[in-house]
C-alpha positions as CSV (number, residue, x, y, z in Angstrom):
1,X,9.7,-20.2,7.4
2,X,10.4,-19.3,3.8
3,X,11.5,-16.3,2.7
4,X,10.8,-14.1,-0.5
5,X,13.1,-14.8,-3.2
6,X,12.7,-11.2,-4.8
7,X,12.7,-7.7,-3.5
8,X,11.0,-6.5,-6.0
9,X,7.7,-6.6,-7.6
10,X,8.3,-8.1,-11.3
11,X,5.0,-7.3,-12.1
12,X,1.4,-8.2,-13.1
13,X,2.1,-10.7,-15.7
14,X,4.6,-12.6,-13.7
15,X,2.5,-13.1,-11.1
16,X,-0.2,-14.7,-13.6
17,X,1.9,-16.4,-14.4
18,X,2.7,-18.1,-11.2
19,X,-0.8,-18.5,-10.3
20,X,-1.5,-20.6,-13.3
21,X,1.9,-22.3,-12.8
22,X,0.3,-23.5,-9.5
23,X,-3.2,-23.5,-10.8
24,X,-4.7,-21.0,-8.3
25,X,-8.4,-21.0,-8.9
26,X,-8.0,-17.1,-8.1
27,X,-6.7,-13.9,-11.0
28,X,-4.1,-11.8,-10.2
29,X,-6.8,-8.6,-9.6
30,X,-8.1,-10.6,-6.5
31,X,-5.1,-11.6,-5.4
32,X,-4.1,-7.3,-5.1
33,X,-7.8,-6.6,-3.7
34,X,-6.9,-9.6,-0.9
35,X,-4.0,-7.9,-0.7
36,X,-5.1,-4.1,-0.5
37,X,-8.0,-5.1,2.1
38,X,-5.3,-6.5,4.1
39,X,-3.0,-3.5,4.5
40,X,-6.3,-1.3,5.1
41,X,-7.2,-3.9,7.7
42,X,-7.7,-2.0,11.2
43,X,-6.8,-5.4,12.8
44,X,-3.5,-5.6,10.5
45,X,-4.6,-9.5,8.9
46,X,-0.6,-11.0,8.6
47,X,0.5,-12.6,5.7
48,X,-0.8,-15.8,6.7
49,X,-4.0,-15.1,6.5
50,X,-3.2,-13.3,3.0
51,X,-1.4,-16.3,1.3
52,X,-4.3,-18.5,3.1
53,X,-6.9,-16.6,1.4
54,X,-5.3,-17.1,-1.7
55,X,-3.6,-20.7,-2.0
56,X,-5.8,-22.4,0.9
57,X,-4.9,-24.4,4.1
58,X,-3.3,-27.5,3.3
59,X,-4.3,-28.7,6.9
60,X,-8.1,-27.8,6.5
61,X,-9.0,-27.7,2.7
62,X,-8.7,-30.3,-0.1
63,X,-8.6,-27.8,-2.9
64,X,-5.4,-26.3,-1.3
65,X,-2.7,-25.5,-3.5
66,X,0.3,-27.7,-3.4
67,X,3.8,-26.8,-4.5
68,X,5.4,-28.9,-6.7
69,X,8.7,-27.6,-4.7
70,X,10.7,-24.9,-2.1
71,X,11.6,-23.2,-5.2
72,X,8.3,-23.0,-6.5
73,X,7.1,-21.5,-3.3
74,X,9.5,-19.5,-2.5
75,X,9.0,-17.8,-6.3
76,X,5.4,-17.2,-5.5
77,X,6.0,-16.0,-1.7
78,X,8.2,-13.6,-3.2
79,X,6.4,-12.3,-5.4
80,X,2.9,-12.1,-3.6
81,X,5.3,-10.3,-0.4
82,X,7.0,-7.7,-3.5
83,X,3.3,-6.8,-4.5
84,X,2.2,-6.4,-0.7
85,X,5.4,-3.6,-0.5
86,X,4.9,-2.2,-4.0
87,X,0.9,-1.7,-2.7
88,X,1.6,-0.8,0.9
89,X,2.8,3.3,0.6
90,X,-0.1,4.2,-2.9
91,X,-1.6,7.1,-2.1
92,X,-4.1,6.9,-5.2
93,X,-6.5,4.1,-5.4
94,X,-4.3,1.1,-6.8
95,X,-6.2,-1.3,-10.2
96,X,-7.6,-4.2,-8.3
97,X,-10.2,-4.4,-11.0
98,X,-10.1,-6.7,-14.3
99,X,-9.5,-4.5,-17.4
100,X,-12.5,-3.7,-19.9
101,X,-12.6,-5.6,-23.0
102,X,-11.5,-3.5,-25.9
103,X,-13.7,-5.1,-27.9
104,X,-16.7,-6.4,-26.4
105,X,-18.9,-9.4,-27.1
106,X,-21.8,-11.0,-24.7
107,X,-19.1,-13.6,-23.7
108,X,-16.3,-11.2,-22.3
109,X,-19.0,-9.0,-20.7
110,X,-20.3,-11.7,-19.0
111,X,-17.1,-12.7,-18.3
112,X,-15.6,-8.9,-16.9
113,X,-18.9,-8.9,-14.9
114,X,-18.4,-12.1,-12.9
115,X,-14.5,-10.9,-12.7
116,X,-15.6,-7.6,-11.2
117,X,-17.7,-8.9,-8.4
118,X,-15.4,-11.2,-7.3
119,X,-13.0,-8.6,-7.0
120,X,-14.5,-6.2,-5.3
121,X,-16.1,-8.8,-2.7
122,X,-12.2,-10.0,-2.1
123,X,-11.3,-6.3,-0.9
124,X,-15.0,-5.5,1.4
125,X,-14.1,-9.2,3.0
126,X,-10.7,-8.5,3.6
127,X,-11.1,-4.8,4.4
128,X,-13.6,-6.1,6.9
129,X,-15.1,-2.1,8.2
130,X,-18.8,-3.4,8.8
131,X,-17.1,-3.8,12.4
132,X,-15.6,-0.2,12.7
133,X,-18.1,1.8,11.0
134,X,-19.3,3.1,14.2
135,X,-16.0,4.4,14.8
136,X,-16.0,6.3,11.3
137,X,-15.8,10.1,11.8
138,X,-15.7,11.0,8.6
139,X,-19.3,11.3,6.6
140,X,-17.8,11.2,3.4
141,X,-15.8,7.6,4.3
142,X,-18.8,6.3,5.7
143,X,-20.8,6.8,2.8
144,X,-17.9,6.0,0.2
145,X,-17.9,2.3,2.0
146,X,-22.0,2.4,1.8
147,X,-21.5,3.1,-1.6
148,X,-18.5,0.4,-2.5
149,X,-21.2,-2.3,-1.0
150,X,-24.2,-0.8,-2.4
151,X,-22.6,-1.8,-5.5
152,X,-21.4,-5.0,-4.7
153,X,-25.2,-6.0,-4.1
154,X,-26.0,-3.8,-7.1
155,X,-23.4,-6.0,-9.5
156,X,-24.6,-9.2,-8.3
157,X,-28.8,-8.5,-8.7
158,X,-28.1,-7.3,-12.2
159,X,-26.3,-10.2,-13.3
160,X,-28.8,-12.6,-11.7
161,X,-31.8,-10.3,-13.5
162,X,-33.1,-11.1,-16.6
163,X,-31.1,-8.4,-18.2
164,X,-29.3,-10.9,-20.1
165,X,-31.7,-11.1,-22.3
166,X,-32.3,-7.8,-23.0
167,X,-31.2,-6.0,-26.0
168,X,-29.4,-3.0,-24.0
169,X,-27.2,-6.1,-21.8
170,X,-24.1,-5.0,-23.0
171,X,-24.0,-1.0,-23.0
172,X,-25.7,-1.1,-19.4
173,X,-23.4,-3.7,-18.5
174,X,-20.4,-1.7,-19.7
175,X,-21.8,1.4,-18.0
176,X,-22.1,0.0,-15.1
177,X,-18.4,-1.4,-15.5
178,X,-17.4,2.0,-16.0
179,X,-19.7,3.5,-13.1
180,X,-17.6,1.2,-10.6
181,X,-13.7,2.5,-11.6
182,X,-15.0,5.9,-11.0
183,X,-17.0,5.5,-8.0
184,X,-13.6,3.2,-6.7
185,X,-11.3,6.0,-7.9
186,X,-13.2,8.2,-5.4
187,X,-13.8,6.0,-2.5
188,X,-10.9,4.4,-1.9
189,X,-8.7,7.4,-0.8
190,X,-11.5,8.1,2.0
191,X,-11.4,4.5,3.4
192,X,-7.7,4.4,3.5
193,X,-7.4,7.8,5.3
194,X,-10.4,7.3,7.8
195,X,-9.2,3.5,8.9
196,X,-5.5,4.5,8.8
197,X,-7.0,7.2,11.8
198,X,-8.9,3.9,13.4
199,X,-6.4,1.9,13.2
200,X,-4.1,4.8,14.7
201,X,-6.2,4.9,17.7
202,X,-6.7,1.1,18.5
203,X,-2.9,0.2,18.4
204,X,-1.3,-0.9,20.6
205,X,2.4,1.2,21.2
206,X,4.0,-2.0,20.6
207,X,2.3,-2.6,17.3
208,X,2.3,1.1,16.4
209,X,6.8,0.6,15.6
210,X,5.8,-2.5,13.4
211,X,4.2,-2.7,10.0
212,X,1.8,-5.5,8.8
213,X,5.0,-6.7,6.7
214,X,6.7,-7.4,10.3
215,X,4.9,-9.9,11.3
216,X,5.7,-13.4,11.7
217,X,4.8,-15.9,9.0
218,X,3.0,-17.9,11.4
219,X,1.3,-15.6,13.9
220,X,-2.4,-16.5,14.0
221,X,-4.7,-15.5,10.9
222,X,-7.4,-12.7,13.5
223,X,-10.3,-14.3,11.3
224,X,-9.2,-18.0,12.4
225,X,-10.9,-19.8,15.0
226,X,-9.7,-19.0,18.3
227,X,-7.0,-21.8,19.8
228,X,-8.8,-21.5,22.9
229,X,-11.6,-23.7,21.3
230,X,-14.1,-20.9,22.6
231,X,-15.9,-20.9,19.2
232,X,-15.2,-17.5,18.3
233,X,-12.8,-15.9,16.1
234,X,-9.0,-15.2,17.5
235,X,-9.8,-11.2,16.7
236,X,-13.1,-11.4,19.3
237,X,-11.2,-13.8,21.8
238,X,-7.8,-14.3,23.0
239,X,-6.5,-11.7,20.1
240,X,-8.8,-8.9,21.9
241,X,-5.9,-6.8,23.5
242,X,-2.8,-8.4,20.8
């Protein structure tokens, strides 16, 4: 098992850096909405299933990144671990979104659009609270998560409209840029206070004294297929009652 080679979080540019270093078809803003979906997982995803979102399994997919060496991968580890800790205890809602351009053309709008969605689809897939939103008791959480996917959807059927060749393209797109980091700034602290109460309650007492960064390196990914060979995934299986 490697371990991470700094305690610290050197920041977002080193850690774009070591993405392109390894070529990870993936930006540093979905690597931190991965990331933040994780920690706000009610299931508590372990880093294995974090680092396997982001570099790939080796075992199961061709594209998966390979390190050139231990040093490599221990840099990278260390860093993607720093960010988890440096994410883990934000009270406000963290930037897991792609800046704005400062100065926009068609191309970089385009561009921040297809950035945006793939960001915000990273954390609702890693969040994964279509399963617990019958155990929402808050309104306001419930509708902030409606909201967050509404949008999602809404992101994706504007860019595949014929918008883009409209005249207005690029102050709607912009506005609707802009629409998100407010509607995010809002939401966010409601999901993280409603699922930290969920995952409260559906704890066990041995897992309420650890933390998501406790976990083992290799414990089973919840989202995996079962080892049973069932068909179904650990989380619905054998990892019911872990």
């Amino acid at each position: 098992m490697l371990s991470p080679s700094a305690e610290t979080y050197l920041g977002d540019n080193t850690l774009t850096s070591l993405l392109e270093e390894i070529e990870a078809p993936i930006s540093v803003f979905e690597v931190k909405a991965i990331i933040l979906g994780a920690i706000n997982n009610v299931a508590l995803i372990p880093p294995s299933g974090v680092i396997e979102a982001i570099v790939g399994n080796p075992k199961e997919d061709e594209d998966a990144i390979e390190f050139k060496d231990q040093d490599q991968a221990m840099r990278f580890y260390g860093q993607i671990f720093s960010c988890w800790n440096s994410m883990n205890d934000m009270k406000s809602a963290p930037i897991i979104f792609s800046p704005i351009p400062r100065d926009p053309t068609f191309e970089t709008v385009v561009v921040a659009l297809k950035a945006r969605c793939e960001e915000l689809s990273a954390f609702l897939t890693f969040l994964d609270a279509a399963e617990y939103l019958e155990d929402f008791t808050s309104e306001e959480a419930l509708d902030a998560f409606s909201d967050l996917s509404n949008y999602e959807s809404k992101l994706h059927e504007f860019m595949d409209s014929d918008i883009y060749k409209s005249e207005n393209f690029q102050s709607d797109a912009l506005a609707l840029l802009n629409e998100l980091t407010m509607l995010w700034d809002y939401a966010f602290p409601l999901l993280k206070k409603q699922l930290a109460l969920i995952r409260v309650q559906n704890m066990s007492p041995s897992v309420k004294q650890s933390s998501a960064m406790n976990f083992d390196f290799n414990d089973p990914s919840r989202n995996s297929p079962c080892s049973c060979g069932s068909g179904k995934k650990f989380k619905r299986c054998c990892g019911r009652d872990t």
